[in-house]
mmCIF file of the N, C-alpha and C atoms, coordinates in Angstrom:
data_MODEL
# 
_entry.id   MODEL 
# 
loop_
_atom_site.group_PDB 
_atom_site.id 
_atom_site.type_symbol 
_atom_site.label_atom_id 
_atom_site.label_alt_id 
_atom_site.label_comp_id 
_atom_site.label_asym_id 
_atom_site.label_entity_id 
_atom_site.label_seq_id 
_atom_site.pdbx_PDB_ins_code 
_atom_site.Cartn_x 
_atom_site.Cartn_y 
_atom_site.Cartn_z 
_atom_site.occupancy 
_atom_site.B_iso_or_equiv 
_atom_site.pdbx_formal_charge 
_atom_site.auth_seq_id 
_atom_site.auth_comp_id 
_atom_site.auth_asym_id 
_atom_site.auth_atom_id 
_atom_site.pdbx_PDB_model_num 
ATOM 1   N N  . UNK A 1 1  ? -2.552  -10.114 6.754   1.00 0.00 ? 1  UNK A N  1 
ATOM 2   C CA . UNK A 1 1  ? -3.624  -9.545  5.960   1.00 0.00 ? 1  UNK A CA 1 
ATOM 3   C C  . UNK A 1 1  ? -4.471  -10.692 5.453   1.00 0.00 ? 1  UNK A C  1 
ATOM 4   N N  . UNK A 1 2  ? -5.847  -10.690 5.713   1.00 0.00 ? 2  UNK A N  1 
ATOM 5   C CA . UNK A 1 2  ? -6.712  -11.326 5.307   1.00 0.00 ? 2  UNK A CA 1 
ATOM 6   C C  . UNK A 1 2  ? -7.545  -11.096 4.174   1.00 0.00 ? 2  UNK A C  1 
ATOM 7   N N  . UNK A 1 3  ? -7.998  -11.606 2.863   1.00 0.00 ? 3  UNK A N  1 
ATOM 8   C CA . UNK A 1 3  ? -8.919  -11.232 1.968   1.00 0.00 ? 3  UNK A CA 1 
ATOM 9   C C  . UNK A 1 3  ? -9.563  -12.488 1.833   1.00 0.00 ? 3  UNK A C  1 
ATOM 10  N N  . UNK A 1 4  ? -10.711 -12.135 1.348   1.00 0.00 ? 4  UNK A N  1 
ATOM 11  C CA . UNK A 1 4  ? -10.889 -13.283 0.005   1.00 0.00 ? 4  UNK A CA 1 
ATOM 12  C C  . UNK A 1 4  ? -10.565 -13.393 -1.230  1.00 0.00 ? 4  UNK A C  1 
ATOM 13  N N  . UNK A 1 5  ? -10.521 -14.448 -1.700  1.00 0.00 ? 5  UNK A N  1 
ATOM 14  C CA . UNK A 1 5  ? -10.011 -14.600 -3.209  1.00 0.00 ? 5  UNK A CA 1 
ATOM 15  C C  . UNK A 1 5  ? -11.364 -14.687 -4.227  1.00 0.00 ? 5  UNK A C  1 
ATOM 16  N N  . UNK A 1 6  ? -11.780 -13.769 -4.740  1.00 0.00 ? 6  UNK A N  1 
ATOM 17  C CA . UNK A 1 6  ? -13.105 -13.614 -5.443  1.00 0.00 ? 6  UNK A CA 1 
ATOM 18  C C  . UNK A 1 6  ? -12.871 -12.776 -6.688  1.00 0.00 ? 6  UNK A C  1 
ATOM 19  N N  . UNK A 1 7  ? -13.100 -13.059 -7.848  1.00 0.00 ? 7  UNK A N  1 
ATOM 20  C CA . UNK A 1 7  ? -12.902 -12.066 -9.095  1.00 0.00 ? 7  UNK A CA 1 
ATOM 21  C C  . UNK A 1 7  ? -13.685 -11.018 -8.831  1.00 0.00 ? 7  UNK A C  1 
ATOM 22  N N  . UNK A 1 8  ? -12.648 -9.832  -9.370  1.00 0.00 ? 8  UNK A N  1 
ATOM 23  C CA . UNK A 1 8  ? -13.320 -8.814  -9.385  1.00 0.00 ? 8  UNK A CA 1 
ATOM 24  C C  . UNK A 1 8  ? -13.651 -7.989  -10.925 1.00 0.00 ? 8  UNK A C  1 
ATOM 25  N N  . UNK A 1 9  ? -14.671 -8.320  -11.424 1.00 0.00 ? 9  UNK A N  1 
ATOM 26  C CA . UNK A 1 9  ? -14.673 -8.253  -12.897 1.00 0.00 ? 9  UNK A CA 1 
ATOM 27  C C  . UNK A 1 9  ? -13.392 -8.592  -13.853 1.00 0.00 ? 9  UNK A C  1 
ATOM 28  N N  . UNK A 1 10 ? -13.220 -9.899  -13.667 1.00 0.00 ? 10 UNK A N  1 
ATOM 29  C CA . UNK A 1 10 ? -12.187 -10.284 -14.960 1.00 0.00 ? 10 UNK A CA 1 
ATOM 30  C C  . UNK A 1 10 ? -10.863 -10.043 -14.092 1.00 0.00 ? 10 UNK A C  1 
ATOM 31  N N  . UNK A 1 11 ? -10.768 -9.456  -13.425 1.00 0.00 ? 11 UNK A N  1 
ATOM 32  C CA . UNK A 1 11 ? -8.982  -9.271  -12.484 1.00 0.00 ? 11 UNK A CA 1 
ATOM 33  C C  . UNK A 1 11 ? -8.841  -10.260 -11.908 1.00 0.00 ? 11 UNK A C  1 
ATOM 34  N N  . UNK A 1 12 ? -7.217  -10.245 -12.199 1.00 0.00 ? 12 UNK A N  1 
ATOM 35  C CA . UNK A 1 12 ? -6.894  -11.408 -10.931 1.00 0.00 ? 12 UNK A CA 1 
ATOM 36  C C  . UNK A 1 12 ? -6.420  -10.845 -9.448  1.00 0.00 ? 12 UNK A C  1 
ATOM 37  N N  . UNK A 1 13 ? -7.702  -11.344 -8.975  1.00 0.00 ? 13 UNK A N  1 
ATOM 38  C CA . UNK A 1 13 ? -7.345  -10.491 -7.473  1.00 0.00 ? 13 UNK A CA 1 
ATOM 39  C C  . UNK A 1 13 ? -6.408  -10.899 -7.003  1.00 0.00 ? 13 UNK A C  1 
ATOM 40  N N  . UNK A 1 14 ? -5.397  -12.326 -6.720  1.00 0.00 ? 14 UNK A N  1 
ATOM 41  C CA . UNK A 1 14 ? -4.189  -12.907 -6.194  1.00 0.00 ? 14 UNK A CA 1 
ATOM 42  C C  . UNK A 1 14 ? -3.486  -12.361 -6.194  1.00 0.00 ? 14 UNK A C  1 
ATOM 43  N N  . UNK A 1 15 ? -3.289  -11.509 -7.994  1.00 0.00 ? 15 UNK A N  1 
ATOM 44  C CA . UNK A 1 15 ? -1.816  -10.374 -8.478  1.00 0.00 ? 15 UNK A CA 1 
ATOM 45  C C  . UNK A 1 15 ? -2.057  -9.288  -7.504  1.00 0.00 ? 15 UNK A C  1 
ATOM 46  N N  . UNK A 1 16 ? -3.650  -8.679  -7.981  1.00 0.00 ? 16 UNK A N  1 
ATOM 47  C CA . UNK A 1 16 ? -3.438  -7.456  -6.899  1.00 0.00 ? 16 UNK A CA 1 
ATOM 48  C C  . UNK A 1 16 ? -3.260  -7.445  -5.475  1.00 0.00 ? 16 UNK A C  1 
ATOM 49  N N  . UNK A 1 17 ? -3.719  -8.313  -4.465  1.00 0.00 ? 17 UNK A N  1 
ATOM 50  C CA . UNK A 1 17 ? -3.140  -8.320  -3.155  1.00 0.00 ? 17 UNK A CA 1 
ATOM 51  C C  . UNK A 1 17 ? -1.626  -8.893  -3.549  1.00 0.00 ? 17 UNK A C  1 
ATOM 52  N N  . UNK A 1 18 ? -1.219  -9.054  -3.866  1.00 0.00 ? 18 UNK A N  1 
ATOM 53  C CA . UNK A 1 18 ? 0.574   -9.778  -3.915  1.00 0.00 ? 18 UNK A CA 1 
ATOM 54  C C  . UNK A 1 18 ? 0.626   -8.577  -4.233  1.00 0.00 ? 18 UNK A C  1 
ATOM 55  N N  . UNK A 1 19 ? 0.633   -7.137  -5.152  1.00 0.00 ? 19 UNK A N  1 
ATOM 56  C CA . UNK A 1 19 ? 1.188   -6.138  -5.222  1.00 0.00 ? 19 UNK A CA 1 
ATOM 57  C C  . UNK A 1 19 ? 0.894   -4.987  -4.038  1.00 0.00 ? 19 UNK A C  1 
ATOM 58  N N  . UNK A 1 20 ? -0.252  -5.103  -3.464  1.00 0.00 ? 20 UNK A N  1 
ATOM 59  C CA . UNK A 1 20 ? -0.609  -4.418  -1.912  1.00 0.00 ? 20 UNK A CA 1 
ATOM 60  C C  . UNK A 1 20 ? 0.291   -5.042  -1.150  1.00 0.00 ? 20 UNK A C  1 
ATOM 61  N N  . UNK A 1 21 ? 0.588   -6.249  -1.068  1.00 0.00 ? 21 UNK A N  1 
ATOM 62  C CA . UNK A 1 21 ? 1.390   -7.018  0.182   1.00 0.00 ? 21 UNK A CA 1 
ATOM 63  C C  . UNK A 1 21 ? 3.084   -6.700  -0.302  1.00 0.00 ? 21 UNK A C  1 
ATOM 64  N N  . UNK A 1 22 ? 3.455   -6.143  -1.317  1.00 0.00 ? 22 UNK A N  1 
ATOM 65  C CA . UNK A 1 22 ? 5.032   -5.709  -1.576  1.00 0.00 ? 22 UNK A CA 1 
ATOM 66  C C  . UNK A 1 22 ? 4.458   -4.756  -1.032  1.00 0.00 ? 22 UNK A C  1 
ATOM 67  N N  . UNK A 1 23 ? 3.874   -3.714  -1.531  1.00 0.00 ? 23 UNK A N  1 
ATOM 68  C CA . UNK A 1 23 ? 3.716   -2.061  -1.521  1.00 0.00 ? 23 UNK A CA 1 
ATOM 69  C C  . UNK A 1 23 ? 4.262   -1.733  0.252   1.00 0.00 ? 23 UNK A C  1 
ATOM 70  N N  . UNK A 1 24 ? 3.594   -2.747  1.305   1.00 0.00 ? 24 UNK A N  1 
ATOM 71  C CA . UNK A 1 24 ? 3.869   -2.900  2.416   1.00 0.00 ? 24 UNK A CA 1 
ATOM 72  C C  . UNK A 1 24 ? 4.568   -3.171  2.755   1.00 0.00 ? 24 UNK A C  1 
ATOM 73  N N  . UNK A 1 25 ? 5.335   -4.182  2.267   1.00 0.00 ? 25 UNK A N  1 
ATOM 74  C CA . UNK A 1 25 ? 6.597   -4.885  2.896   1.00 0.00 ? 25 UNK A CA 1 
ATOM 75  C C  . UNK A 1 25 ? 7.674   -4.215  3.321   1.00 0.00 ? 25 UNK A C  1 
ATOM 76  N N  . UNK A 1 26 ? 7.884   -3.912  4.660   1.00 0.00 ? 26 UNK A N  1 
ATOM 77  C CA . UNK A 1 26 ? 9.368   -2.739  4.985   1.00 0.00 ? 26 UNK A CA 1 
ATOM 78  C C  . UNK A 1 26 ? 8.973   -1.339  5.171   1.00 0.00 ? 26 UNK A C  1 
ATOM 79  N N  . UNK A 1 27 ? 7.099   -0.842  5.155   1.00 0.00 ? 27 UNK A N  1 
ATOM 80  C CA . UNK A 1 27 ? 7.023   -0.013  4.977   1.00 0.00 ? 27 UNK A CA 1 
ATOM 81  C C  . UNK A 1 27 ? 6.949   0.550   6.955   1.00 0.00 ? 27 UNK A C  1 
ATOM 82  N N  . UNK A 1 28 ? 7.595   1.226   6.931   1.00 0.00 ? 28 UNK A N  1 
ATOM 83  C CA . UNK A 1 28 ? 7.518   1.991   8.507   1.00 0.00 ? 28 UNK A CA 1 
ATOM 84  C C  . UNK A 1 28 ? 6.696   3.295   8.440   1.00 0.00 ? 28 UNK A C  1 
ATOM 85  N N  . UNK A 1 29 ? 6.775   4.573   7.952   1.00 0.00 ? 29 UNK A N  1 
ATOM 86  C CA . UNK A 1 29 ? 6.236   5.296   7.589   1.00 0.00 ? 29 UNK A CA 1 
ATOM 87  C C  . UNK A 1 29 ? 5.592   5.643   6.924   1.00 0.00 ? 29 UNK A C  1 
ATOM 88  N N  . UNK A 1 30 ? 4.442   5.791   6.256   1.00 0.00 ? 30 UNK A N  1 
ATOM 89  C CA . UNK A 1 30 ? 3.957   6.158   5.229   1.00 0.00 ? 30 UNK A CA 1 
ATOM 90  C C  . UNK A 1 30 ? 2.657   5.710   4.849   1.00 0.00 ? 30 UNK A C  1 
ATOM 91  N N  . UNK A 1 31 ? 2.481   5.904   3.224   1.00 0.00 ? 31 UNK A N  1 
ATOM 92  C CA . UNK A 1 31 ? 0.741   4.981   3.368   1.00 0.00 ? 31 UNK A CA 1 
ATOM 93  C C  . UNK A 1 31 ? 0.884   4.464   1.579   1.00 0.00 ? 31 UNK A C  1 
ATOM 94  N N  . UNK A 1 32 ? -0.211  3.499   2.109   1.00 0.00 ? 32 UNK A N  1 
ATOM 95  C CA . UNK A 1 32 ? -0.057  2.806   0.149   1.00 0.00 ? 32 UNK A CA 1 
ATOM 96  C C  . UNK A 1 32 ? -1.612  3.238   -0.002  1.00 0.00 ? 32 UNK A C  1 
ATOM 97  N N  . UNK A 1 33 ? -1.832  3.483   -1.109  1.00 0.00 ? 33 UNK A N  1 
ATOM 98  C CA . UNK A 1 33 ? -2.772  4.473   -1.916  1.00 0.00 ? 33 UNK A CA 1 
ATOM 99  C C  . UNK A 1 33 ? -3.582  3.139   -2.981  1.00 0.00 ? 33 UNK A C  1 
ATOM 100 N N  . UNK A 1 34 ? -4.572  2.774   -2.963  1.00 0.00 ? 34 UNK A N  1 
ATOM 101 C CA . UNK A 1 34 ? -5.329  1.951   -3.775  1.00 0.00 ? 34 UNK A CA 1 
ATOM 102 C C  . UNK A 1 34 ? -6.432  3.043   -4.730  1.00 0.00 ? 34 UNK A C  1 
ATOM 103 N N  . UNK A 1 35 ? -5.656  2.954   -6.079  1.00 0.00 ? 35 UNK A N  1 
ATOM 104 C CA . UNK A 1 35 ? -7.051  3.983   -6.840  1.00 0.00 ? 35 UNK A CA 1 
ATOM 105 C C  . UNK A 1 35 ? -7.655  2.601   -7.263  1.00 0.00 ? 35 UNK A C  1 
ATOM 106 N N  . UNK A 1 36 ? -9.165  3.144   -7.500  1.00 0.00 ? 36 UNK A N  1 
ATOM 107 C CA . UNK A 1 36 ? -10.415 2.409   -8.114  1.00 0.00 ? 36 UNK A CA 1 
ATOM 108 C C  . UNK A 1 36 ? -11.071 2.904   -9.283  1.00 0.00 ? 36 UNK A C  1 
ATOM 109 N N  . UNK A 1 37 ? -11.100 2.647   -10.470 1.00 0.00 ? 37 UNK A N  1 
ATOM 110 C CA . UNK A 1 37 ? -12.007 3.460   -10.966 1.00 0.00 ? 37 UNK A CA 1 
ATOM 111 C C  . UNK A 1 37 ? -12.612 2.299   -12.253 1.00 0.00 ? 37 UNK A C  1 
ATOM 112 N N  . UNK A 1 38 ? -14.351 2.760   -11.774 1.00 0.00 ? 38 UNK A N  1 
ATOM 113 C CA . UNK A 1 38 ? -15.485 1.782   -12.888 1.00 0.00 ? 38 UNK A CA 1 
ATOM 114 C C  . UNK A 1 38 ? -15.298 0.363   -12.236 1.00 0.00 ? 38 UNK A C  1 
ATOM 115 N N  . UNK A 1 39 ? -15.017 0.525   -10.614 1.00 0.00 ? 39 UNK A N  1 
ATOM 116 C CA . UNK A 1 39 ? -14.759 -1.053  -9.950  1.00 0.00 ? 39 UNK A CA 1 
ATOM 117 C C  . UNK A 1 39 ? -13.548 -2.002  -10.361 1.00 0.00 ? 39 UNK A C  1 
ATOM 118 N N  . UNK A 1 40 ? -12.628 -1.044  -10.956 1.00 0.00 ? 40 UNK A N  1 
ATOM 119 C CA . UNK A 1 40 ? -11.203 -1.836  -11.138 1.00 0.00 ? 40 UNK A CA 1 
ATOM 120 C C  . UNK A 1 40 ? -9.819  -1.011  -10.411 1.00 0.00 ? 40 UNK A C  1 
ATOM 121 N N  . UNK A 1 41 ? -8.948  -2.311  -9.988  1.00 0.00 ? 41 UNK A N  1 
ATOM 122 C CA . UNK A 1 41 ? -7.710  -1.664  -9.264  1.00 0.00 ? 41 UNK A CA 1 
ATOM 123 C C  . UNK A 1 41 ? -7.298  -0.892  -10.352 1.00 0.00 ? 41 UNK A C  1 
ATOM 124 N N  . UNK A 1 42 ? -7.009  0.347   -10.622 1.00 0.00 ? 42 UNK A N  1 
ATOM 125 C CA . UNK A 1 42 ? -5.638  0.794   -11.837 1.00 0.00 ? 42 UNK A CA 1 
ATOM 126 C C  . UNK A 1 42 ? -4.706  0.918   -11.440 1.00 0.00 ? 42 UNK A C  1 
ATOM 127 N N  . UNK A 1 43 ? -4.424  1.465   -9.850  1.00 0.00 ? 43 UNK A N  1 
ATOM 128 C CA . UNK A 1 43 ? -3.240  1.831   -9.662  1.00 0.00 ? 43 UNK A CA 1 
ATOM 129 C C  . UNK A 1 43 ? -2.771  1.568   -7.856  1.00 0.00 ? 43 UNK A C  1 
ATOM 130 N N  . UNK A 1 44 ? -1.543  1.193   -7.663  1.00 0.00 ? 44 UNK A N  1 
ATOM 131 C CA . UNK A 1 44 ? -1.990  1.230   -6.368  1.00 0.00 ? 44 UNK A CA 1 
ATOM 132 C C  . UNK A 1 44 ? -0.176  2.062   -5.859  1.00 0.00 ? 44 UNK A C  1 
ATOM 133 N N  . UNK A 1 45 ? -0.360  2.833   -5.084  1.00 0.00 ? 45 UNK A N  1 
ATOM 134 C CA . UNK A 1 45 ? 0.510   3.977   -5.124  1.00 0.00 ? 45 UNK A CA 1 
ATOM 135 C C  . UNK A 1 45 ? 1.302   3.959   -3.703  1.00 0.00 ? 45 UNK A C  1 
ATOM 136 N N  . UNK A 1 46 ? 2.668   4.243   -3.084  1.00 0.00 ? 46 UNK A N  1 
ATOM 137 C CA . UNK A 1 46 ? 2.906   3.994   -2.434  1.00 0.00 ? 46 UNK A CA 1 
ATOM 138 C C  . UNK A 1 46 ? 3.821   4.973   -1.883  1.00 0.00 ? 46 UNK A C  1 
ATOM 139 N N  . UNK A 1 47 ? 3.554   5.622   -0.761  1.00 0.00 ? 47 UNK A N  1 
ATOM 140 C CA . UNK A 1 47 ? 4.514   7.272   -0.441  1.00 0.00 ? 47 UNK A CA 1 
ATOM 141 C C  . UNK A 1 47 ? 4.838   6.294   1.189   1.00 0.00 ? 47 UNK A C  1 
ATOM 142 N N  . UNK A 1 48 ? 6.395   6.929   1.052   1.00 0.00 ? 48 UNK A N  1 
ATOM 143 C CA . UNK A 1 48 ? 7.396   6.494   2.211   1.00 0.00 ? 48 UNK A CA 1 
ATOM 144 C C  . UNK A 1 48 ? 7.728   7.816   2.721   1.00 0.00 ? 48 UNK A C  1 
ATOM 145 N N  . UNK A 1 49 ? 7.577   7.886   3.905   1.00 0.00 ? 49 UNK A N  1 
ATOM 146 C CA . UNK A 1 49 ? 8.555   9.022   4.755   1.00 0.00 ? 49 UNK A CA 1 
ATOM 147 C C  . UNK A 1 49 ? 9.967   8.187   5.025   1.00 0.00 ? 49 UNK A C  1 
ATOM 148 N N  . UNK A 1 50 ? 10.923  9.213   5.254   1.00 0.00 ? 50 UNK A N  1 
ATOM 149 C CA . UNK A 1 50 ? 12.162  8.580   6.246   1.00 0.00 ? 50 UNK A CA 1 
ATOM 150 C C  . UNK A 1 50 ? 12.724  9.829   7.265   1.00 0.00 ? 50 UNK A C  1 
ATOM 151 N N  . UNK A 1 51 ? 12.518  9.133   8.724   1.00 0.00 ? 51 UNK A N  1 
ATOM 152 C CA . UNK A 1 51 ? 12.789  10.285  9.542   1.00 0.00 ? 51 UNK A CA 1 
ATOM 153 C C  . UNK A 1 51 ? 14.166  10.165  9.864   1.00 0.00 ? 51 UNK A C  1 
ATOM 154 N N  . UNK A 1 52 ? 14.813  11.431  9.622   1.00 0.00 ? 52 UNK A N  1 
ATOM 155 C CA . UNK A 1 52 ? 16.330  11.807  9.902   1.00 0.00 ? 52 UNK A CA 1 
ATOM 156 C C  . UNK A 1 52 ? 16.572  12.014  10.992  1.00 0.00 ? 52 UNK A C  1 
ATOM 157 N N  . UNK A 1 53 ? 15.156  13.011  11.949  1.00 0.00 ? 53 UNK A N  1 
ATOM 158 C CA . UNK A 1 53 ? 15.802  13.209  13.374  1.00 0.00 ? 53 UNK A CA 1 
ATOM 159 C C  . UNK A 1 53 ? 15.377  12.362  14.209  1.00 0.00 ? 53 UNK A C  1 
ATOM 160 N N  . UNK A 1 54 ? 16.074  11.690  15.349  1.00 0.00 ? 54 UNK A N  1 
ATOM 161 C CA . UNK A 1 54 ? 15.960  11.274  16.347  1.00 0.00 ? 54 UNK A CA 1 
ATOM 162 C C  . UNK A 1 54 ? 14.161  11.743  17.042  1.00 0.00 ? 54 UNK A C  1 
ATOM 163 N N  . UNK A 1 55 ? 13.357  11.522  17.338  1.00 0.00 ? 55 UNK A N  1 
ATOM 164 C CA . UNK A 1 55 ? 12.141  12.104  18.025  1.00 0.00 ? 55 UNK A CA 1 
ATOM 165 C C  . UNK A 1 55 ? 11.949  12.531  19.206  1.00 0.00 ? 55 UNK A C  1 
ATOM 166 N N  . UNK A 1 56 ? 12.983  11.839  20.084  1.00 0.00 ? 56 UNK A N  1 
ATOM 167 C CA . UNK A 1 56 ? 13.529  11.815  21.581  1.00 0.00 ? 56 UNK A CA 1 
ATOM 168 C C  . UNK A 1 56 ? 14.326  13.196  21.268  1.00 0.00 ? 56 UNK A C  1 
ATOM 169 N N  . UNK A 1 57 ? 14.839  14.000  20.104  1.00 0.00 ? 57 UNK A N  1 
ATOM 170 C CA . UNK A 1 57 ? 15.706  14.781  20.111  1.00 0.00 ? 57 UNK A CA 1 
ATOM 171 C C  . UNK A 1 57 ? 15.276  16.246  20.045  1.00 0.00 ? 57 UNK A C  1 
ATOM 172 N N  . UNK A 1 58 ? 15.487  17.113  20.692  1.00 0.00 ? 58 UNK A N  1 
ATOM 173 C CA . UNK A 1 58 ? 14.385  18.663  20.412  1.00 0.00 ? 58 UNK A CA 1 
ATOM 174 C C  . UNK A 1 58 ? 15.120  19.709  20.378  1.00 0.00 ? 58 UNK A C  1 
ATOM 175 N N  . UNK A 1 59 ? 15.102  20.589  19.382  1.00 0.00 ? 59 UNK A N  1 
ATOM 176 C CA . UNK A 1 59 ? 14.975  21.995  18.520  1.00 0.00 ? 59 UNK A CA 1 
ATOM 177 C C  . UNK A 1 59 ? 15.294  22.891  19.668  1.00 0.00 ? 59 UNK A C  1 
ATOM 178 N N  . UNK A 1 60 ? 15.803  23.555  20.292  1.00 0.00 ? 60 UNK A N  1 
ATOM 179 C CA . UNK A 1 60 ? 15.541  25.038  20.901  1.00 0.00 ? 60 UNK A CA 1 
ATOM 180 C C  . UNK A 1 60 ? 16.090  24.628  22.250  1.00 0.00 ? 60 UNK A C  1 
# 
């Protein structure tokens, strides 16, 4: 992952990509969620699937 390192009104952008770059780390399924609001990170959110069945494996 590439950024630049540029303030984003008073934030330290370093913290927030280091917390996008955990949110990712190990992630196989799923998606990480960046809210914005008034041009600031508040929250950055992170939903995991975990698949139980085999995909190669079929129903019926």
């Amino acid at each position: 992952m590439s950024a630049s390192l540029r303030s984003i009104e008073g934030q330290d952008e370093a913290g927030i990509l280091r917390e996008i770059q955990s949110a990712l780390q190990g992630l196989r399924f799923g998606s990480v969620e960046i809210t914005v609001h008034n041009g600031q990170v508040v929250q950055i959110e992170r939903k995991e699937k975990f698949r139980l069945q085999n995909p190669s494996q079929k129903n019926g």
